[in-house]
FILOTOR-891260 format. One line per 3 residues: number of its first residue (from 1); their letters; for each residue y, x, z of C-alpha. Coordinates in Angstrom, 2 decimals. Layout:
BEGIN
NUM) A) Y:X:Z ~ ...
This chain:
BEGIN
1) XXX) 141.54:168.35:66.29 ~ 141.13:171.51:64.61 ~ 138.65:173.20:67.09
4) XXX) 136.66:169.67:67.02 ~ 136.08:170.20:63.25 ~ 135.44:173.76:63.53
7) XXX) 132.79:172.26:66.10 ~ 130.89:170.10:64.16 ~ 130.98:172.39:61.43
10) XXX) 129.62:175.13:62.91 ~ 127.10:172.67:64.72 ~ 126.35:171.17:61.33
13) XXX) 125.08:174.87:60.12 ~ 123.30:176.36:62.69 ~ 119.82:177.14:62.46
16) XXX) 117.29:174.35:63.74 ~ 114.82:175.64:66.82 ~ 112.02:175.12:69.03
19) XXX) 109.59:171.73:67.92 ~ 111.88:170.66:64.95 ~ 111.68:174.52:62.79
22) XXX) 108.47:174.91:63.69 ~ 107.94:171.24:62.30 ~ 110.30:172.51:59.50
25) XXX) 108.57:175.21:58.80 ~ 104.73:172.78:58.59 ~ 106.10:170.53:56.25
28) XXX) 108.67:171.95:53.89 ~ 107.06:175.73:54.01 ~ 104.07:175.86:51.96
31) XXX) 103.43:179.64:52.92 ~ 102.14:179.26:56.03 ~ 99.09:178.36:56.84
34) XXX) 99.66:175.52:59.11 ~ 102.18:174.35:55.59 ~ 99.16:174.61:53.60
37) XXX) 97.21:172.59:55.59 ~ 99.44:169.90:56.37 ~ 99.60:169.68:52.48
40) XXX) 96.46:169.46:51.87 ~ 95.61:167.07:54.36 ~ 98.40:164.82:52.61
43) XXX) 97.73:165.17:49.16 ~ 94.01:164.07:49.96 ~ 95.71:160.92:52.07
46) XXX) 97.59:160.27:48.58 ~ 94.72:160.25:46.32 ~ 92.46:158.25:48.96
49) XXX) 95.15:156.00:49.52 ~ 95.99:155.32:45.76 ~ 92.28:155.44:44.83
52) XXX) 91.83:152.00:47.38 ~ 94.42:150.82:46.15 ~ 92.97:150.58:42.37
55) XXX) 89.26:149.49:43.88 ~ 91.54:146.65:46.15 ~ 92.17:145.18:42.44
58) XXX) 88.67:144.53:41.17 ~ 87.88:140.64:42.51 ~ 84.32:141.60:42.97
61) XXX) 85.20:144.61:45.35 ~ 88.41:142.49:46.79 ~ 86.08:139.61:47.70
64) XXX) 83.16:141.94:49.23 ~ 85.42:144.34:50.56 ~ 88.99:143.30:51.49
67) XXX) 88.49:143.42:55.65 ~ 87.79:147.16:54.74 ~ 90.89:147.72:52.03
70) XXX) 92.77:145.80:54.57 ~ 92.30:148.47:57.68 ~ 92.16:151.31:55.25
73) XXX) 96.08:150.25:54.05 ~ 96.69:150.02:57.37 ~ 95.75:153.32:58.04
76) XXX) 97.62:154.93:55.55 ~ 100.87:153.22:56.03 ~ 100.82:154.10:59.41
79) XXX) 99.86:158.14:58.38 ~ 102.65:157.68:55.75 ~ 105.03:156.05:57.90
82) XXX) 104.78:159.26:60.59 ~ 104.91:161.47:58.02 ~ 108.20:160.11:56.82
85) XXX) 109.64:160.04:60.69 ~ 108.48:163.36:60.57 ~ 110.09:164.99:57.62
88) XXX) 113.67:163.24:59.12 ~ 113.26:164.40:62.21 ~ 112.78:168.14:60.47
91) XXX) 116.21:168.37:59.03 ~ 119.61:168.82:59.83 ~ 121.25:166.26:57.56
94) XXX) 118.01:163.64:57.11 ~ 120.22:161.36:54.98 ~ 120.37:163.76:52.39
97) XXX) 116.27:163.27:52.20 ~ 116.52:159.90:52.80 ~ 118.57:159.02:49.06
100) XXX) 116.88:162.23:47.37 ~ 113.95:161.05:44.54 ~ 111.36:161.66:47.31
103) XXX) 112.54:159.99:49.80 ~ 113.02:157.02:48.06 ~ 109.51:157.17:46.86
106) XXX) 108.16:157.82:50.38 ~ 110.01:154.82:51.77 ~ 109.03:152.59:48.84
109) XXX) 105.16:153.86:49.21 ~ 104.87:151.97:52.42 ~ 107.27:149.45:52.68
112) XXX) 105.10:146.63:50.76 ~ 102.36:146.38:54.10 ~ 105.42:146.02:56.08
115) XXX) 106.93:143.21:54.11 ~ 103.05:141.48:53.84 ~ 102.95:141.84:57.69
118) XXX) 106.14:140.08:57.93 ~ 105.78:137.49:55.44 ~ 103.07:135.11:56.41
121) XXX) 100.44:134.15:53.80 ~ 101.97:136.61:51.02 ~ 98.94:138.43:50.57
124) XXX) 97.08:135.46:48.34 ~ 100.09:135.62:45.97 ~ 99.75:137.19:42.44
127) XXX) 102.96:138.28:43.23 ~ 101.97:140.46:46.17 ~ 99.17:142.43:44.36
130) XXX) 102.03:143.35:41.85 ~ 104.37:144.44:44.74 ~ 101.77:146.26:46.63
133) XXX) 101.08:147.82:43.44 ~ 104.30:149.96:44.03 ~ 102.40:152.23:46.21
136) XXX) 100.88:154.01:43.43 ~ 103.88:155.45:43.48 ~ 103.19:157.59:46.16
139) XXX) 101.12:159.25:43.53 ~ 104.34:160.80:42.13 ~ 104.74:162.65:45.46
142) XXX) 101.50:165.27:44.04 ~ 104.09:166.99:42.03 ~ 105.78:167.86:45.86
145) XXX) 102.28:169.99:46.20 ~ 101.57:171.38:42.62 ~ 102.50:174.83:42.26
148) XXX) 104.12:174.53:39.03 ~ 105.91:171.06:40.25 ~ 108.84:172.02:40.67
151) XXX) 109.05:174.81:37.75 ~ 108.53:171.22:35.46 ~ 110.90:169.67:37.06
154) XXX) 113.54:172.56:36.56 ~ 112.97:172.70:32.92 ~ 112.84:168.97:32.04
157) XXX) 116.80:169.08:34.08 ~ 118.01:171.92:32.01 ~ 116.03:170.30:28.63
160) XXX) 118.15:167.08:28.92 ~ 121.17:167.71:26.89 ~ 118.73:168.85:23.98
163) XXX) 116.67:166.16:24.26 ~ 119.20:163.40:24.20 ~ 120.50:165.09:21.09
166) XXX) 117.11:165.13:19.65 ~ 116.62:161.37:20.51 ~ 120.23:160.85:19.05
169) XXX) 118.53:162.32:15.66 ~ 115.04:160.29:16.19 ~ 117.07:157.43:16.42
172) XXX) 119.40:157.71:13.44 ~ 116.35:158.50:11.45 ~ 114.60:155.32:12.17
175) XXX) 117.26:153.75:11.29 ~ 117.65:154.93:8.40 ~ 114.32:154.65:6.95
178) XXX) 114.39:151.05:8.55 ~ 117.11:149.75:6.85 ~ 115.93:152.36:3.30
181) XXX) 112.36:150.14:3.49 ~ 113.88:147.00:4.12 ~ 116.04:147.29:0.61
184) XXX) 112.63:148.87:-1.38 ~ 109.76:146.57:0.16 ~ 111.93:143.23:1.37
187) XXX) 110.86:140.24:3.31 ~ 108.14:139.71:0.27 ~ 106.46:142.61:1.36
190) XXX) 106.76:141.62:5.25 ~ 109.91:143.64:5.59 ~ 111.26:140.72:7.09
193) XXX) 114.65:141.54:8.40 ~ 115.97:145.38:9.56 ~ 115.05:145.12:13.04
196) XXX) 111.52:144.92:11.94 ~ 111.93:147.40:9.48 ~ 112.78:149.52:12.21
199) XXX) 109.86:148.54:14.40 ~ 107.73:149.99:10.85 ~ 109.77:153.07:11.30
202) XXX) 108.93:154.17:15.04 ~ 105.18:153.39:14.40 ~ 105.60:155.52:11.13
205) XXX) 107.44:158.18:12.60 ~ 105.36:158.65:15.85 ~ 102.14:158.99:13.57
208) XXX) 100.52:155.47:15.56 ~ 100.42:153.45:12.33 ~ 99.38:149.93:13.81
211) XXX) 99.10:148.77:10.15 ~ 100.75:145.35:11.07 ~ 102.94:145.93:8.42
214) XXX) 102.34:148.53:5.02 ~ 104.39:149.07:2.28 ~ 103.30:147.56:-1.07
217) XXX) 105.15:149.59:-4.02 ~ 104.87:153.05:-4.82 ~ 108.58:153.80:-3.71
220) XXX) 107.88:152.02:-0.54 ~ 104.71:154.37:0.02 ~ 106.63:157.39:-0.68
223) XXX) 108.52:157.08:1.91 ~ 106.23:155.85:4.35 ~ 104.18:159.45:3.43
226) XXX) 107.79:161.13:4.11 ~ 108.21:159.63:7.37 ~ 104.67:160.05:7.94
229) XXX) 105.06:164.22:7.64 ~ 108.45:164.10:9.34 ~ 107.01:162.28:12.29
232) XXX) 104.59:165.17:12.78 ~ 107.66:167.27:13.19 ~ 109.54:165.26:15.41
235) XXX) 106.74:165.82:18.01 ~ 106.87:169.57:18.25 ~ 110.64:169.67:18.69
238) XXX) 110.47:168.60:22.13 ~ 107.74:170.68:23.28 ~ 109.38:173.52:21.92
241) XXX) 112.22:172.89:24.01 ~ 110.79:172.08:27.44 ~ 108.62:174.97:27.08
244) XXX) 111.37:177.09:26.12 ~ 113.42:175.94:29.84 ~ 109.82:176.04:31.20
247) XXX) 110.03:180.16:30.75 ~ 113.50:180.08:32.34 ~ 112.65:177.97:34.77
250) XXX) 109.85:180.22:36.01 ~ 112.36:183.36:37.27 ~ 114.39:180.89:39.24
253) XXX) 112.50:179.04:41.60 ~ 112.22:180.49:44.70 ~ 110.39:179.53:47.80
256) XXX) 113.28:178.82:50.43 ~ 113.28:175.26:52.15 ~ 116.96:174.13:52.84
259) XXX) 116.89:173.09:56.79 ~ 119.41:170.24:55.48 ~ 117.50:168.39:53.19
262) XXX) 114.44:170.00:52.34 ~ 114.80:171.06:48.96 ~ 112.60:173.71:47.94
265) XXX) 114.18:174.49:44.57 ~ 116.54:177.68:45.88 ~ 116.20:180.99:44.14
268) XXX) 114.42:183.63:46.76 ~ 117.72:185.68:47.53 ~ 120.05:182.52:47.57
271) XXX) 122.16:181.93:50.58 ~ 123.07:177.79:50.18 ~ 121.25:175.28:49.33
274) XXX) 121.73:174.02:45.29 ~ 121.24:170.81:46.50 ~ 123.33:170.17:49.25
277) XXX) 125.17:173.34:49.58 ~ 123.45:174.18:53.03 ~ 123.29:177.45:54.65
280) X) 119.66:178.54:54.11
C-alpha cells in the first residue's frame, strides 16, 4: 500500500512531456513566441466575440443580421470550447483549473449556445438574451493577457483586510450622519425615516448628490457641507492603499506556470506552486 502511494505521488509530480508541455508551454507561457501568439490570437477572439455579442442586442441589427450573429456565436463557442479542452488537457491536475476563477468563467462563457442548442425555441425568449448575455463575461478573461493583470490582482488580495476595515468605517459614518440628519431635518424636511436618511448619507458622502433629498436648516446644511468634504477623503483612502500593495505586488510576481493548474502568479525562484502547492 505504501509503494502504491509513493506511486501516485511521485506520478502526480513528475514533469509533463512531449504534445501536452509543449501545449503547456503555448498556453500558460507567455514568453515564447508561439505563447504570445496563441494570446493574441485569443484576446482578439474575446473582443470580436463580445463586440457581436453587444451589436446581437440592437433589434435593427438582430432583425437584419441574426443568420450572421448566429454562425459567428457558433464560431466562437466552438474556438472557446477547444480552447478550454485544451488548457485541461495541458495540466497535471485539470480540476484544479476547472474550480479556479478562470475556469469557471471559461466554462460559463460558452455554456449559454449549448443550453440554446438544447432547448428548442429558447432563443425568442427575453430570457435568453439575458442568459446569453453571460458571455460578456469572457471579457474578464483580458486581465489573463494584460501585463500588469495579475500584479492588480495581487494587490487588491493583500488590500482586503484594509479595505474591509475602511468599509467598516464608511459604513459607521453613514450611519451616523443618517441617523444625526434624521433628528436635525425630520420627516418635514423629507428625512422620512433613518433608512432614508442613510440613503442621503451615501449620496453625500460619495460626492454624487442626486438632490432627491436636501437639507432645509442651516444645521442640517452644515453637516451636509461636512460630509460633503469628508466624502472627498473617503475616496483617496482606498487608492492609497491598493497602490501601496500595487508596489509590493510588483517584486513578487514571477513568470513560472504551475504544470498543475496553471497559475502564473509564482515568484521567479519559487519551487511549488502558491496555488496548489505543485512542484514547478
Amino acid at each position: 500500500m505504501a509503494d502504491g502511494s509513493h506511486f501516485a505521488a511521485a506520478h502526480e509530480h513528475e514533469r509533463l512531456t512531449g504534445w501536452r508541455d509543449r501545449l503547456h508551454k503555448v498556453i500558460f507561457e507567455s514568453d515564447t513566441r508561439a505563447g504570445r501568439l496563441f494570446d493574441e490570437v485569443l484576446l482578439w477572439s474575446i473582443v470580436l466575440s463580445v463586440l457581436a455579442v453587444i451589436l446581437d442586442s440592437v433589434e435593427s441589427l438582430h432583425a437584419a443580421y441574426g443568420a450572421f450573429f448566429l454562425l459567428v456565436e457558433w464560431f466562437f463557442t466552438g474556438l472557446f470550447t477547444l480552447e478550454y479542452i485544451a488548457r485541461i488537457s495541458a495540466l497535471r491536475r485539470p480540476l484544479l483549473y476547472v474550480k479556479s476563477t478562470f475556469g469557471i468563467i471559461d466554462l460559463i462563457a460558452i455554456l449559454p449556445t449549448y443550453l440554446a442548442f438544447f432547448v428548442p425555441g429558447l432563443q425568442s425568449t427575453i430570457v435568453l438574451r439575458a442568459f446569453r448575455l453571460l458571455r460578456i463575461f469572457r471579457i474578464l478573461k483580458l486581465a489573463r493577457y494584460v501585463s500588469q493583470g495579475n500584479v492588480l490582482m495581487l494587490a487588491i488580495a493583500a488590500s482586503k483586510e484594509k479595505i474591509v476595515i475602511f468599509l467598516s468605517f464608511v459604513l459607521f459614518t453613514v450611519v451616523t450622519m443618517g441617523s444625526l440628519m434624521y433628528l436635525v431635518e425630520g420627516p418635514a424636511n423629507g428625512f422620512e425615516n433613518i433608512p432614508v436618511s442613510i440613503y442621503w448619507a451615501v449620496v453625500t458622502l460619495s460626492t454624487v448628490g442626486f438632490g432627491d433629498i436636501t437639507p432645509v436648516t442651516p444645521l442640517g446644511r452644515a453637516i451636509a457641507s461636512f460630509v460633503m468634504i469628508l466624502g472627498y477623503g473617503f475616496i483617496a483612502v482606498p487608492t492609497g492603499i491598493v497602490t501601496s500593495e500595487l508596489i509590493r505586488a510588483k517584486q513578487s510576481v514571477g513568470q513560472k506556470a504551475c504544470d498543475d493548474c496553471g497559475n502564473t502568479n509564482n515568484d521567479a525562484d519559487a519551487t511549488y506552486c502558491k496555488r496548489c502547492g505543485g512542484a514547478l
